[in-house]
C-alpha positions as protocol buffer text, in pm:
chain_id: "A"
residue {
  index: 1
  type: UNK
  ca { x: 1075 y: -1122 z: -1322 }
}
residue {
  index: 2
  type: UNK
  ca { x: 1430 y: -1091 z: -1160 }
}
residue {
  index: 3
  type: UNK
  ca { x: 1333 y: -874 z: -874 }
}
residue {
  index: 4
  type: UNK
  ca { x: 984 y: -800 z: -791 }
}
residue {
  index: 5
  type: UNK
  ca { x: 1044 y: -521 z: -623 }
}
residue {
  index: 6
  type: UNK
  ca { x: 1226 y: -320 z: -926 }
}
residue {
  index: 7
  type: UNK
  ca { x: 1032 y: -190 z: -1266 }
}
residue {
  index: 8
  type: UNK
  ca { x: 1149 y: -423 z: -1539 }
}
residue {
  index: 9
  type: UNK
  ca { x: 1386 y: -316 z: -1803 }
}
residue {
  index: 10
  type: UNK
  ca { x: 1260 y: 7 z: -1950 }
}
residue {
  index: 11
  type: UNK
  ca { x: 1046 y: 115 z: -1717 }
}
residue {
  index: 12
  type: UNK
  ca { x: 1125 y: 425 z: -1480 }
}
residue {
  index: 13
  type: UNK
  ca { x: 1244 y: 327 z: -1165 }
}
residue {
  index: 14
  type: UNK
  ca { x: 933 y: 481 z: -919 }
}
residue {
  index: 15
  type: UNK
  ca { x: 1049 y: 767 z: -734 }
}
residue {
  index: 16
  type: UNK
  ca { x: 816 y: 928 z: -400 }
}
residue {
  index: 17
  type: UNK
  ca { x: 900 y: 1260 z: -322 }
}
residue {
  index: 18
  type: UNK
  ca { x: 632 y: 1340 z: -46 }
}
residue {
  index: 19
  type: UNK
  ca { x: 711 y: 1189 z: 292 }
}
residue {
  index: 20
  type: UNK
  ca { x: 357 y: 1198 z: 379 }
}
residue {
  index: 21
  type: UNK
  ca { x: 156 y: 1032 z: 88 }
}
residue {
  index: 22
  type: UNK
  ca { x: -166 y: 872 z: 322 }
}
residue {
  index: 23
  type: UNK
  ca { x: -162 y: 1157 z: 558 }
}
residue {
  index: 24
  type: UNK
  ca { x: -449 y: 988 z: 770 }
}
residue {
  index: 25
  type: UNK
  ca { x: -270 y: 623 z: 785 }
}
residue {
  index: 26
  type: UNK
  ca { x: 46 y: 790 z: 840 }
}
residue {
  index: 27
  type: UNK
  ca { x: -82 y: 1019 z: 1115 }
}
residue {
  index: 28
  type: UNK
  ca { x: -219 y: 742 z: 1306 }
}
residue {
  index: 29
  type: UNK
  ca { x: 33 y: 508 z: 1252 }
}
residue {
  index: 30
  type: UNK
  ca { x: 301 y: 776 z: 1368 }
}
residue {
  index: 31
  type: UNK
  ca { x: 102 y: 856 z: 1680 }
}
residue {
  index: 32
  type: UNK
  ca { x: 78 y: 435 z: 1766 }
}
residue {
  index: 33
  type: UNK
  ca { x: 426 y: 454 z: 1787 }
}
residue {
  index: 34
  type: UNK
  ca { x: 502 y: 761 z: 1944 }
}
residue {
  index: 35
  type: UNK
  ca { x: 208 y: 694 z: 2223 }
}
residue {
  index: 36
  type: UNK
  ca { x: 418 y: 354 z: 2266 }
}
residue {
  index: 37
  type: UNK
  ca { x: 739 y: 502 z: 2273 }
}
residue {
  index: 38
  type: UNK
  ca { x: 611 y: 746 z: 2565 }
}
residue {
  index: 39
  type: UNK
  ca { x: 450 y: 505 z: 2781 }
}
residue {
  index: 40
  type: UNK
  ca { x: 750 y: 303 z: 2740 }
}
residue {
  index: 41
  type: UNK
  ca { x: 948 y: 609 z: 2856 }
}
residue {
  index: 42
  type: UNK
  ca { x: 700 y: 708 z: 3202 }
}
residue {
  index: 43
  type: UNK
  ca { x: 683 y: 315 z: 3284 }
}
residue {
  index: 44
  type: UNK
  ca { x: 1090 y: 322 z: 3323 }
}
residue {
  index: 45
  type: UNK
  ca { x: 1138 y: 671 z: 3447 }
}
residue {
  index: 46
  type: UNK
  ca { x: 855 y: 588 z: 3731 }
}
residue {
  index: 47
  type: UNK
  ca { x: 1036 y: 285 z: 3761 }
}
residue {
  index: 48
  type: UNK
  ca { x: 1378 y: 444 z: 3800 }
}
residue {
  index: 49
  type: UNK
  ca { x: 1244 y: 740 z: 4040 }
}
residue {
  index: 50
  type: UNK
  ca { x: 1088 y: 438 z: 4279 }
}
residue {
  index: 51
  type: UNK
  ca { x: 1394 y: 240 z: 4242 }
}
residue {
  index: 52
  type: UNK
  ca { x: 1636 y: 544 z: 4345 }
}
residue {
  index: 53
  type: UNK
  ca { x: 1404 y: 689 z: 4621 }
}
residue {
  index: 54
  type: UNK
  ca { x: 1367 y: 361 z: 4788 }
}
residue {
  index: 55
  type: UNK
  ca { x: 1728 y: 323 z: 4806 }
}
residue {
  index: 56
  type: UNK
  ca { x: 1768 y: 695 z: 4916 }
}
residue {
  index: 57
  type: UNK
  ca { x: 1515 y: 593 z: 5229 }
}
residue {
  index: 58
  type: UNK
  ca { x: 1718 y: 311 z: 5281 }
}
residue {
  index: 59
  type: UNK
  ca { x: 2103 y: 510 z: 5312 }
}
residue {
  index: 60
  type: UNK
  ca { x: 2017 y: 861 z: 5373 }
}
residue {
  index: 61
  type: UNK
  ca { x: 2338 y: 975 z: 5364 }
}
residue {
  index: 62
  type: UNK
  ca { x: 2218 y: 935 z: 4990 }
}
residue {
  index: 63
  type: UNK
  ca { x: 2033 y: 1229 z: 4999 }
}
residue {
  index: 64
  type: UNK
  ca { x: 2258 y: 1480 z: 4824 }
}
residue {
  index: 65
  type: UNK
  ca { x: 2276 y: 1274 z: 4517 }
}
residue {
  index: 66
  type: UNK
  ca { x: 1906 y: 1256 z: 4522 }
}
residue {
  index: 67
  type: UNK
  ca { x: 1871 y: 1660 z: 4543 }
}
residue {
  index: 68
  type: UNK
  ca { x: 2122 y: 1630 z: 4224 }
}
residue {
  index: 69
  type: UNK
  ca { x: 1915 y: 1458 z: 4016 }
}
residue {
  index: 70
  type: UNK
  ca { x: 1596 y: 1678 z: 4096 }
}
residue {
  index: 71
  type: UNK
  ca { x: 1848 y: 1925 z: 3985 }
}
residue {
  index: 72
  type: UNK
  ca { x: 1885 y: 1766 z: 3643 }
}
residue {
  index: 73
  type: UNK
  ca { x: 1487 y: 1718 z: 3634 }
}
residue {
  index: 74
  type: UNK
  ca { x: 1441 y: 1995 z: 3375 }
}
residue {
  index: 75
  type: UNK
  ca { x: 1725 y: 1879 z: 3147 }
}
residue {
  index: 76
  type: UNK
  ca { x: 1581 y: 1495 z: 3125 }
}
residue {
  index: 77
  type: UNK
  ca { x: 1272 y: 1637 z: 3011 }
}
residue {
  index: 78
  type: UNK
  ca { x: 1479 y: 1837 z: 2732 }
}
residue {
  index: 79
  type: UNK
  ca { x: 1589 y: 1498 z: 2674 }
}
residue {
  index: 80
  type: UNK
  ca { x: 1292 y: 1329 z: 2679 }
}
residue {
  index: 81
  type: UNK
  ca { x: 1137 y: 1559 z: 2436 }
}
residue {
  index: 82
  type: UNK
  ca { x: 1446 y: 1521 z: 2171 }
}
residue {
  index: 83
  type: UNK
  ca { x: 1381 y: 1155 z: 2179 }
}
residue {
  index: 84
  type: UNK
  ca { x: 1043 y: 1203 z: 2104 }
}
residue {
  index: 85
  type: UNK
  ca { x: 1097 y: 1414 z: 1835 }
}
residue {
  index: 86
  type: UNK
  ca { x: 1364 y: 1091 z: 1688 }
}
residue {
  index: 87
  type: UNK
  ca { x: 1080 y: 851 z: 1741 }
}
residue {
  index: 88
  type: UNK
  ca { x: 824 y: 1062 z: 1581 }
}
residue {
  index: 89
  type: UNK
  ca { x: 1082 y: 1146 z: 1263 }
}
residue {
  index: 90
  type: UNK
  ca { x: 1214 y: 742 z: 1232 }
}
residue {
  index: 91
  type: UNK
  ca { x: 818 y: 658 z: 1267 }
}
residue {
  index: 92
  type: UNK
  ca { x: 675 y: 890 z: 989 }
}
residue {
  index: 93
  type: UNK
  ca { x: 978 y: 722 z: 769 }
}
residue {
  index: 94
  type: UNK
  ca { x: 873 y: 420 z: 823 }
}
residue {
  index: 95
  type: UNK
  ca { x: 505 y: 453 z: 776 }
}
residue {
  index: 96
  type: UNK
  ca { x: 630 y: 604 z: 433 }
}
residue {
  index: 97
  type: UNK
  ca { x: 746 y: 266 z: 353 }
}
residue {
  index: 98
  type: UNK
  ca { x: 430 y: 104 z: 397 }
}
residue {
  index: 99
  type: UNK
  ca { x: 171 y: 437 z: 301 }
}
residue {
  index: 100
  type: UNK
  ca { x: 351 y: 467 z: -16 }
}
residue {
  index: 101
  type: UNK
  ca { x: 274 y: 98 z: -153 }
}
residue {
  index: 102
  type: UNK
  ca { x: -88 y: 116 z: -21 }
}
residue {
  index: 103
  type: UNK
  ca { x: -128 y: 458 z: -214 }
}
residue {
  index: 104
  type: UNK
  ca { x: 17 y: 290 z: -504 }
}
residue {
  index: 105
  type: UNK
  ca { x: -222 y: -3 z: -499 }
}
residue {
  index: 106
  type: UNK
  ca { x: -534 y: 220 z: -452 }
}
residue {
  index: 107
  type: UNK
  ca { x: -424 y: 374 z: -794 }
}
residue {
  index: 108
  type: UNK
  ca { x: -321 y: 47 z: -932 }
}
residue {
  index: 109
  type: UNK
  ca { x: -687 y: -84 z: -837 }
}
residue {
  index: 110
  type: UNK
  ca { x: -853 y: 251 z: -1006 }
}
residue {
  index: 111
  type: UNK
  ca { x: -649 y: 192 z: -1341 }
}
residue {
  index: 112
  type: UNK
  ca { x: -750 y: -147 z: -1376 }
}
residue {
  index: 113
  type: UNK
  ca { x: -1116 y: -101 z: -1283 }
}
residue {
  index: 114
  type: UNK
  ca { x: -1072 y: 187 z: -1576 }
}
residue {
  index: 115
  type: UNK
  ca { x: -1003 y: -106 z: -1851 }
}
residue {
  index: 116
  type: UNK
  ca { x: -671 y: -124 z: -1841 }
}
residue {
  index: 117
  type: UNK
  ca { x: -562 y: -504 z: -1748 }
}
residue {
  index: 118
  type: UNK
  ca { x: -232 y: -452 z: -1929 }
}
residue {
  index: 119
  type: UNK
  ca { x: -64 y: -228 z: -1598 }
}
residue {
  index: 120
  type: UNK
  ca { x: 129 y: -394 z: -1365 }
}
residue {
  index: 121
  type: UNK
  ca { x: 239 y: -280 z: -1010 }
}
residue {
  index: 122
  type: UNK
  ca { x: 600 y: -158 z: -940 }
}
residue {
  index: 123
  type: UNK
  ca { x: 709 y: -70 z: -586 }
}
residue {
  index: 124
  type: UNK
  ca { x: 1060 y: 28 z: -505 }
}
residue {
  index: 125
  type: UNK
  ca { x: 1290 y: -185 z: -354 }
}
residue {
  index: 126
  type: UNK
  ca { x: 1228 y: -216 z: 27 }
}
residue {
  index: 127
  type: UNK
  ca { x: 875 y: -122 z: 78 }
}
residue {
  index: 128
  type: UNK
  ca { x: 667 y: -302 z: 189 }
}
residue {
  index: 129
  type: UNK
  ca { x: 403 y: -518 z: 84 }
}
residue {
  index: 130
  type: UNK
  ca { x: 621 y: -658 z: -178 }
}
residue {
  index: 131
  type: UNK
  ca { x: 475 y: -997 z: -184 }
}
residue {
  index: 132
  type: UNK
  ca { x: 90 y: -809 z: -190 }
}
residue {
  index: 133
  type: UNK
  ca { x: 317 y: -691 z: -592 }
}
residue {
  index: 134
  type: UNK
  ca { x: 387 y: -1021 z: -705 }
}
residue {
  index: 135
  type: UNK
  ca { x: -1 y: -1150 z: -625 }
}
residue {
  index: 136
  type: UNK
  ca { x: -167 y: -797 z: -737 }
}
residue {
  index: 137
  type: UNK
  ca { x: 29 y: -878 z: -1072 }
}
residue {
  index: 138
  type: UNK
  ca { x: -80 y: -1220 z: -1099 }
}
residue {
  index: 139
  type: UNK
  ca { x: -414 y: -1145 z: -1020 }
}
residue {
  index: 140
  type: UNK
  ca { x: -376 y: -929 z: -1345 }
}
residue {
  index: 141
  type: UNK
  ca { x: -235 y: -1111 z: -1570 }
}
residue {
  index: 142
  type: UNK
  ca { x: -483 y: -1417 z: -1485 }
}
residue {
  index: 143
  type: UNK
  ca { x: -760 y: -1141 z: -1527 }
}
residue {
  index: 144
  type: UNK
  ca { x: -592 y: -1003 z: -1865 }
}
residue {
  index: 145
  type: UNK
  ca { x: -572 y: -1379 z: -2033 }
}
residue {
  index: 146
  type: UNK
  ca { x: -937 y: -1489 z: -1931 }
}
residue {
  index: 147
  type: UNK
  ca { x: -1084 y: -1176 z: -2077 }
}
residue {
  index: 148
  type: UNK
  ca { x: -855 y: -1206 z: -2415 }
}
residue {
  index: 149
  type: UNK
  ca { x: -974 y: -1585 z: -2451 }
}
residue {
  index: 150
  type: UNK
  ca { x: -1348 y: -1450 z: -2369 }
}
residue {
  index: 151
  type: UNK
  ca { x: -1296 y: -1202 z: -2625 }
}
residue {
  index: 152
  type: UNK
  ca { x: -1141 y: -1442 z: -2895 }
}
residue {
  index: 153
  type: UNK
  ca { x: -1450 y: -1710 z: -2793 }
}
residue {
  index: 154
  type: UNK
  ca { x: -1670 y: -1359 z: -2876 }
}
residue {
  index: 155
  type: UNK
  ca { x: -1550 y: -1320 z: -3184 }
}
residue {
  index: 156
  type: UNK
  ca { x: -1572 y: -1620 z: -3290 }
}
residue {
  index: 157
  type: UNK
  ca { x: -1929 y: -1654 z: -3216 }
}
residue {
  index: 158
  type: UNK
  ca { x: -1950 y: -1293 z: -3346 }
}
residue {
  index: 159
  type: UNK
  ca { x: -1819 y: -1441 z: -3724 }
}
residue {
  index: 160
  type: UNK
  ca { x: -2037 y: -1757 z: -3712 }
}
residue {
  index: 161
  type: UNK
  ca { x: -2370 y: -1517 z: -3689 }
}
residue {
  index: 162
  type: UNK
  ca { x: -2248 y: -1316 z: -3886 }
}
residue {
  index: 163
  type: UNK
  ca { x: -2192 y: -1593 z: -4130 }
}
residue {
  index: 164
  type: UNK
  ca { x: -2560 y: -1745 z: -4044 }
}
residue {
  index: 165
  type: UNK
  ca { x: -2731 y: -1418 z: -4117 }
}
residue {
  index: 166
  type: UNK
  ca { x: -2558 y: -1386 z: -4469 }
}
residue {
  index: 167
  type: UNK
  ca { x: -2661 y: -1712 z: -4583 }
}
residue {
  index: 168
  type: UNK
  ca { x: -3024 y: -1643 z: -4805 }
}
residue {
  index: 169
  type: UNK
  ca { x: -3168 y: -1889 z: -4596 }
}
residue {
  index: 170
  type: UNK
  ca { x: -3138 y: -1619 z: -4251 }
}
residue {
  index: 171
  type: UNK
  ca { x: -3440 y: -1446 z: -4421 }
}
residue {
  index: 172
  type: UNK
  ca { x: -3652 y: -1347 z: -4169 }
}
residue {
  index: 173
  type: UNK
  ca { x: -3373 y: -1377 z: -3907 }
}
residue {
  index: 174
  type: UNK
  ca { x: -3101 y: -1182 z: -4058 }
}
residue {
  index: 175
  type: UNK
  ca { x: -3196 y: -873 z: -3896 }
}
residue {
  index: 176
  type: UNK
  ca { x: -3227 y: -1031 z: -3536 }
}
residue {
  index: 177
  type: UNK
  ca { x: -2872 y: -1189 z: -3627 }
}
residue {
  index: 178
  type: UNK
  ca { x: -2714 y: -901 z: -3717 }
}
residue {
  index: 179
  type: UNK
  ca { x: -2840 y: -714 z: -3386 }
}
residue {
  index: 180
  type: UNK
  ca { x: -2695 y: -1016 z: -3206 }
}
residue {
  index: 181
  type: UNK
  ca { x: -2378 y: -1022 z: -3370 }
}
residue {
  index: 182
  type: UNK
  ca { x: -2314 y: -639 z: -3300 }
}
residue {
  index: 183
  type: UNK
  ca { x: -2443 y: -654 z: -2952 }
}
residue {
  index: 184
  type: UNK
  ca { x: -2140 y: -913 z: -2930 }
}
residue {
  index: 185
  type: UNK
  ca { x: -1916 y: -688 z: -3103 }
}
residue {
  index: 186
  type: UNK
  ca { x: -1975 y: -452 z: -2785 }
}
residue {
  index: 187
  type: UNK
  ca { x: -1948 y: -707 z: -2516 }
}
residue {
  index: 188
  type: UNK
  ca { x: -1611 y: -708 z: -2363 }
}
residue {
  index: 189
  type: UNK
  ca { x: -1546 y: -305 z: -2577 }
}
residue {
  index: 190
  type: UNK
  ca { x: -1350 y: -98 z: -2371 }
}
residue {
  index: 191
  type: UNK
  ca { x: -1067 y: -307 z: -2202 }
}
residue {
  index: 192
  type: UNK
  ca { x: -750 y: -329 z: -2317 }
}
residue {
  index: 193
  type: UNK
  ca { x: -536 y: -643 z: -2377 }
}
């Protein structure tokens, strides 16, 4: 595999569309950062009124520039409120890049569990959880050999009771056998290889 993080040759490259694909994780996610973002913001601009009043007590002659910036009070909030919006935009980006791969995963685990240990996961190049690819699709591929060597060893077994109960010598067992041997034939039915 040349890059993990691409489909390999033939495959579609994966394309999202929706910003929002795990509305809940993203919602929560986007509101971590935004509530960290705006506490970041009060703890300097209480930290920059202190800082400018304290020198203001100290040189009143300082005290038009103070009135100034009261003045400007209303725009700063304007301001403050763009940011905001910035942080909440960049953060619902970036909680694409790691909703997107989870949501993918959660289907990946659903087709699999369905009987299908031939699919593989593909994210697109810079999500995240690209390393959680590369284990998922070992994890499958280990999975897909061990249940097409238990599947061989079945059939096997399968031919030699088969063979057992066709021998004249099965007599009263053939029928028990044969049950046996086609209660094998059903074991491992229903994934693919």
């Amino acid at each position: 595999m040349a890059d993990n993080a691409q489909a390999p040759a033939g495959k579609p490259a994966f394309q999202r569309k929706t910003i929002l694909i795990k509305k809940g994780l993203q919602y929560r996610y986007m509101a971590l950062i935004t509530m960290s973002v705006l506490v970041a913001f009060l703890i300097v601009g209480l930290d920059l009124i202190w800082t400018i009043s304290k020198m203001v007590n100290e040189r009143p002659m300082m005290q038009p520039m103070l009135e100034e910036m009261a003045s400007m009070g209303p725009l700063f909030l304007i301001k403050m409120v763009m940011y905001m919006i910035i942080v909440l935009i960049m953060s619902a980006v970036v909680s694409h890049r790691m909703a997107g791969p989870i949501f993918k995963f959660e289907k990946s685990c659903a087709t699999l569990a369905e009987g299908d240990l031939t699919y593989r996961v593909w994210l697109r190049k810079g999500d995240h959880l690209e390393d959680l690819q590369e284990q998922f699709n070992n994890m499958a591929a280990a999975l897909q050999q061990s249940v097409k060597e238990s599947k061989n060893s079945v059939a096997g077994v399968k031919s030699r009771l088969e063979a057992v109960a066709a021998k004249p010598e099965a007599g009263p067992l053939k029928a028990e056998l044969e049950a046996a041997s086609a209660d094998l034939g059903g074991v491992l039915n229903g994934l693919k290889t």
